[in-house]
C-alpha positions in Angstrom: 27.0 -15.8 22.2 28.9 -14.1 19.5 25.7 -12.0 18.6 24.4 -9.6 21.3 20.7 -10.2 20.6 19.7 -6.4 21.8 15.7 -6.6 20.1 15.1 -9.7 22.3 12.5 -9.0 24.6 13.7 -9.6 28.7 11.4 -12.5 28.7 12.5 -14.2 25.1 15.9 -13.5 26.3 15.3 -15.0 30.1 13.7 -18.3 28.0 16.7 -18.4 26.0 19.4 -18.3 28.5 17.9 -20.6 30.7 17.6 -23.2 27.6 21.6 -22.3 27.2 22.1 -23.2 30.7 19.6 -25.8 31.7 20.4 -27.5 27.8 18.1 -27.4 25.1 15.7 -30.2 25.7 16.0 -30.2 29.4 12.4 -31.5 30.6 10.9 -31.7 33.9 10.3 -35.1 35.6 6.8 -35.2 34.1 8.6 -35.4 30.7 7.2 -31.8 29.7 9.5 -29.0 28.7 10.4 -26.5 31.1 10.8 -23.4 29.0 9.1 -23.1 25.5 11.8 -23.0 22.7 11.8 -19.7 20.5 10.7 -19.8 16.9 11.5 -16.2 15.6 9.7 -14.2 12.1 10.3 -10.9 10.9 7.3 -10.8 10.0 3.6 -9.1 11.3 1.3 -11.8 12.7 -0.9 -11.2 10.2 0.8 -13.2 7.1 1.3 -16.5 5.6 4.9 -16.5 7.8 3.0 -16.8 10.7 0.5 -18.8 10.1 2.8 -21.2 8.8 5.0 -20.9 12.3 2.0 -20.5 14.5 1.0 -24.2 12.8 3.9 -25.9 13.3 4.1 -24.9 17.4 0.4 -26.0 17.6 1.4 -29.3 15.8 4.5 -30.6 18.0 2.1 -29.7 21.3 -0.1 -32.0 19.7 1.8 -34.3 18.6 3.9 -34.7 21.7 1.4 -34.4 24.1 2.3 -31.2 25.5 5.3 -32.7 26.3 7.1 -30.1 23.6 6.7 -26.8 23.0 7.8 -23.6 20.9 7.0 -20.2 21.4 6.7 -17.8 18.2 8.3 -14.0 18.0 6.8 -12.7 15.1 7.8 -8.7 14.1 11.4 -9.1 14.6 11.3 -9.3 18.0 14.5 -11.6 18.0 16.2 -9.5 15.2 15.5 -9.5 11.5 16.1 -11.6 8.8 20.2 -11.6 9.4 19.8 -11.6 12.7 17.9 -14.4 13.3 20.0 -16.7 11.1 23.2 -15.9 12.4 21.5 -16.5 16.1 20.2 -19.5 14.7 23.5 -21.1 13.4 25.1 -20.1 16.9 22.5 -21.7 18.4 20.5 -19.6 20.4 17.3 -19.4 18.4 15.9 -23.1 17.0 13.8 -22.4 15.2 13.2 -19.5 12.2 10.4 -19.4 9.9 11.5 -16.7 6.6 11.6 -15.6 2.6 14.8 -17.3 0.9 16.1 -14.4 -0.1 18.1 -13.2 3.0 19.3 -16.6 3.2 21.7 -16.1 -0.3 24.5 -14.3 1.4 24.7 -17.1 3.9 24.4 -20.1 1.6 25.2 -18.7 -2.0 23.5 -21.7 -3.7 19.9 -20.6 -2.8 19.8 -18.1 -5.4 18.4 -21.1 -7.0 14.9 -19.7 -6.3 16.5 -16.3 -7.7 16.2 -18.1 -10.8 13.0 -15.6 -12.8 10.4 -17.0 -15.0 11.1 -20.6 -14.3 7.6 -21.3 -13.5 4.2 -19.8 -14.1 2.5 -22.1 -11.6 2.6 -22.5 -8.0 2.0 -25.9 -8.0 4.1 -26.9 -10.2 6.9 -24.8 -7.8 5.6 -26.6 -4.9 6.0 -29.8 -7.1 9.7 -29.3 -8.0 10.5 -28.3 -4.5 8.9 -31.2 -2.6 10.7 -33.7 -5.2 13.5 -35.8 -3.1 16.1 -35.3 -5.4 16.1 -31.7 -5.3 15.2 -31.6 -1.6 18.2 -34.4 -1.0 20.6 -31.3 -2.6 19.0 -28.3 -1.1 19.5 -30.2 2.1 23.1 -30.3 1.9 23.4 -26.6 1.0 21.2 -25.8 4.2 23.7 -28.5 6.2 26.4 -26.9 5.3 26.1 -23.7 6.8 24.4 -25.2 9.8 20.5 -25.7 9.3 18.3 -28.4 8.6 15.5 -27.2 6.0 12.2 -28.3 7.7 10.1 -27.0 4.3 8.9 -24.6 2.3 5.8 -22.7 2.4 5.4 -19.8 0.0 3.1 -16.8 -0.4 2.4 -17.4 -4.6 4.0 -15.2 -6.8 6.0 -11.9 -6.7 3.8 -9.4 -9.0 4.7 -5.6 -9.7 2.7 -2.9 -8.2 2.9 0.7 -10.6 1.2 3.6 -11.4 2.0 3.2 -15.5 -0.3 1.1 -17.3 2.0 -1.9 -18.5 1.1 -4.0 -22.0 4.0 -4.4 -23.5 7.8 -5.0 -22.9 8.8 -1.4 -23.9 6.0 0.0 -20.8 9.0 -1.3 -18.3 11.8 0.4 -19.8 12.4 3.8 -17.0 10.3 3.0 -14.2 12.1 3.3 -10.8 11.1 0.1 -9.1 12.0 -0.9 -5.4 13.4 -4.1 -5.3 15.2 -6.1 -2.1 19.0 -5.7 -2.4 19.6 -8.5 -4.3 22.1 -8.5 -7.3 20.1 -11.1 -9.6 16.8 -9.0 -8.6 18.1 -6.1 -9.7 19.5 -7.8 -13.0 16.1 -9.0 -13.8 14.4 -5.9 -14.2 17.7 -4.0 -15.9 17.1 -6.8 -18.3 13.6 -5.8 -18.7 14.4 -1.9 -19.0 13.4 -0.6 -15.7 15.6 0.8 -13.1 15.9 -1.2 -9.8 15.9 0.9 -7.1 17.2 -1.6 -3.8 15.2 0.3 -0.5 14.3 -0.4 3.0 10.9 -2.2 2.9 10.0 0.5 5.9 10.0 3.0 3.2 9.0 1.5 0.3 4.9 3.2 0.8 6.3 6.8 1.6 8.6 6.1 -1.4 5.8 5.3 -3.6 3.4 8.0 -1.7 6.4 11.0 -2.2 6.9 9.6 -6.2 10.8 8.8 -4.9 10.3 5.1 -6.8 7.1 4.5 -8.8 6.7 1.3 -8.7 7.5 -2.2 -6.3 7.3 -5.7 -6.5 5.9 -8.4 -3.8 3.7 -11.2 -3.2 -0.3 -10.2 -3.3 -0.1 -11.0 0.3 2.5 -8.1 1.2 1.0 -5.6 -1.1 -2.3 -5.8 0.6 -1.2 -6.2 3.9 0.8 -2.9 3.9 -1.5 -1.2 1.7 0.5 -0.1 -1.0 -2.1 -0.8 -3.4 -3.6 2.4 -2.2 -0.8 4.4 -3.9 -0.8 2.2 -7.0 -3.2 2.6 -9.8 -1.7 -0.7 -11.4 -0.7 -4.5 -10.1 0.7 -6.3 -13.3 1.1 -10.0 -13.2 4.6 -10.2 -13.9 4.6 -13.5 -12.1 8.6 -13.3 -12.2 9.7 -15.5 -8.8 7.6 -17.4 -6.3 7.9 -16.1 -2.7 8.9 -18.6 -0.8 9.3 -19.2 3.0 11.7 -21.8 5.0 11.0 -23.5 8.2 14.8 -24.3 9.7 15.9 -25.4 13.1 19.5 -25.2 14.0 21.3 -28.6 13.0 23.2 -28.5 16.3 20.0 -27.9 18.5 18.0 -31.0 16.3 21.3 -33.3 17.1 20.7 -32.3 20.4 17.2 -33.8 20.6 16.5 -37.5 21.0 15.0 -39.7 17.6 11.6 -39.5 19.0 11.4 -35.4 19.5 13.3 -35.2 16.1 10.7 -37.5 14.1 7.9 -35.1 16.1 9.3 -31.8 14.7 9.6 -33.2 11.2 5.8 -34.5 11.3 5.0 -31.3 12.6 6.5 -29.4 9.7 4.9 -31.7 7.6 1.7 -31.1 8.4 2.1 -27.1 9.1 3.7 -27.0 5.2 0.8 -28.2 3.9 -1.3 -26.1 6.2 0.4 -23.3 5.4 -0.4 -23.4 1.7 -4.0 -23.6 1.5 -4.1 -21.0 3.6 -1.8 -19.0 1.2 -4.1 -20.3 -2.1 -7.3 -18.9 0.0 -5.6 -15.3 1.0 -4.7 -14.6 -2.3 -7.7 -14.8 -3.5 -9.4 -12.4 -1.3 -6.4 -10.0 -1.2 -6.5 -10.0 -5.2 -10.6 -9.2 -4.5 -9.4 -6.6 -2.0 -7.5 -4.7 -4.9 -9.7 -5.1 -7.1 -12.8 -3.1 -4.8 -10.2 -0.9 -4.2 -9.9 0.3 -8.1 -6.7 -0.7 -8.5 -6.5 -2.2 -12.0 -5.0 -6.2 -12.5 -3.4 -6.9 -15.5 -2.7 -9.6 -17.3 0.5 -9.7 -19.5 -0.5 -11.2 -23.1 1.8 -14.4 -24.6 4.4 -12.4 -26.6 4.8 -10.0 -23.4 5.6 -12.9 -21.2 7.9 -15.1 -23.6 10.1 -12.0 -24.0 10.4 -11.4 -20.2 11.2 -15.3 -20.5 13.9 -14.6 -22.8 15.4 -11.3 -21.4 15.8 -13.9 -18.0 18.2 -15.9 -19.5 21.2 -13.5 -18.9 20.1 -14.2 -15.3 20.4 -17.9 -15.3 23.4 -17.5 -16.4 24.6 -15.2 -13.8 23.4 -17.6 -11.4 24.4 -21.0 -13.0 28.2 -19.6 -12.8 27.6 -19.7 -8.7 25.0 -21.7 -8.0 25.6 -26.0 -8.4 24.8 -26.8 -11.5 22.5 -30.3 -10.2 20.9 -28.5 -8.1 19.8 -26.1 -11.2 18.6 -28.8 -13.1 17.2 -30.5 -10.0 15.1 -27.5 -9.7 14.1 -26.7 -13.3 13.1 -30.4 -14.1 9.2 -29.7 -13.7 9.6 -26.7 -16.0 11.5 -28.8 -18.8 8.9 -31.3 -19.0 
């Protein structure tokens, strides 16, 4: 291994060792795996992420009899976002369920989804995504640097948590918001007037507790499930990216498999995708009713607010459009130009 895995549990590490030695595959003569292959998160249990990988184990059981199965590390147990993908591409860890955005400084052409503003409707995200010619070139970019892309879930939009009442374009200019440390992230919200603030998610509800940053921006489902809500007196519905999560398995572990225990993990992804988001449509709704008894405002940007966020983006696309392939842009942006 070229990674020491150190957050690897004794027993996850045991499991994956003797799948290293004894081959990934290797069954005993009843035809049932002998060790459970490891699917690792860095995410808490309690999320769309696992849900979505929890799913997916529960479906290639199923689906091969018990013949198959996969064992889920949720919480970083295997490592976190980096981690697990450069474990992944060396092979050790199949499977990993995660947000795109980590995956940029592997495969530069999935800042693609870094694109803001493209789409104001999930389902019309989960439409673009799911059409074959866009999933034919994202594909190859996930190929390329050693993955196969199973599918995407997501967890809806990333909205914007604050404690200044936001109505207009000129209420963002100033306020200190924590974003990931993402260079098209960041450019977004200069573009908007605020100051991006990149900082460890681990600190982001002491930040907004101590008034270090005073604002954030997330998916409903992270907001609520960490609770920063409860030092927020506003969520606006900036609706700027959708928050999506990939299901990969190592391309060099799937080659490794025979047809029939391929076509059995990509019938299982399937059918935990799908899974996946009507449990994310569902949560949303109840975490938005969560803020809501919590008196935490919602708001709703009006038109003219929204088409000049949509304008102040395009300085983004073209950022991207200069590194990312310019089919797979259109590829992508085809619902939205319909």
């Amino acid at each position: 291994m070229k990674h020491p895995l150190k957050k690897i549990t004794a027993l996850a590490l045991s499991g994956i060792l003797s799948l290293s030695l004894a081959g990934c595959g290797t069954q005993a003569s009843t035809g049932t795996q002998r060790y459970a292959w490891p699917l690792g998160t860095s995410s808490p249990e309690d999320t769309v992420t696992q849900i979505y990988a929890e799913k997916f184990a529960q479906e290639v059981s199923r689906l091969s009899q018990g013949k198959m199965k996969i064992q889920v590390y949720p919480n970083s147990v295997l490592g976190g976002d980096r981690e697990l993908l450069e474990s992944q591409k060396d092979g050790d860890i199949p499977f990993v369920v995660q947000n795109t955005a980590p995956q940029v400084t592997f495969m530069p052409d999935i800042a693609v989804f870094d694109m803001p503003r493209v789409y104001n409707d999930i389902n019309l995200v989960r439409t673009a995504i799911d059409d074959p010619e866009f999933m034919e070139k994202i594909q190859k970019v996930y190929n390329e640097g050693g993955y196969e892309l199973l599918g995407y879930a997501d967890q809806g939009f990333r909205v914007m948590s604050t404690n200044k009442k936001i109505t207009s374009i000129d209420d963002f200019k100033g306020q200190k918001i924590r974003t990931m440390e993402n260079s098209y992230h960041m450019m977004f919200w200069k573009q908007l007037g605020a100051s991006p603030t990149p900082m460890t998610f681990s600190e982001v509800y002491i930040g907004l507790q101590q008034g270090t940053i005073d604002a954030q921006e997330n998916p409903y489902e992270v907001i609520v499930s960490n609770k920063l809500y409860e030092q927020q007196d506003y969520i606006v519905e900036t609706n700027h990216l959708p928050h999506l999560i990939s299901l990969t398995v190592s391309s060099e572990f799937m080659k490794s498999l025979p047809k029939n225990q391929q076509k059995i993990i990509r019938q299982a992804a399937q059918i935990a995708k799908e899974y996946a988001r009507k449990q994310s449509d569902q949560r949303i709704a109840s975490r938005i009713q969560t803020i809501k008894d919590s008196g935490t405002q919602i708001i709703t940007l009006d038109m003219a607010t929204q088409a000049e966020m949509d304008t102040r983006s395009e300085k983004v696309y073209e950022a991207i459009e200069k590194q990312v392939d310019a089919s797979l842009v259109r590829a992508y942006m085809k619902e939205a130009n319909q």
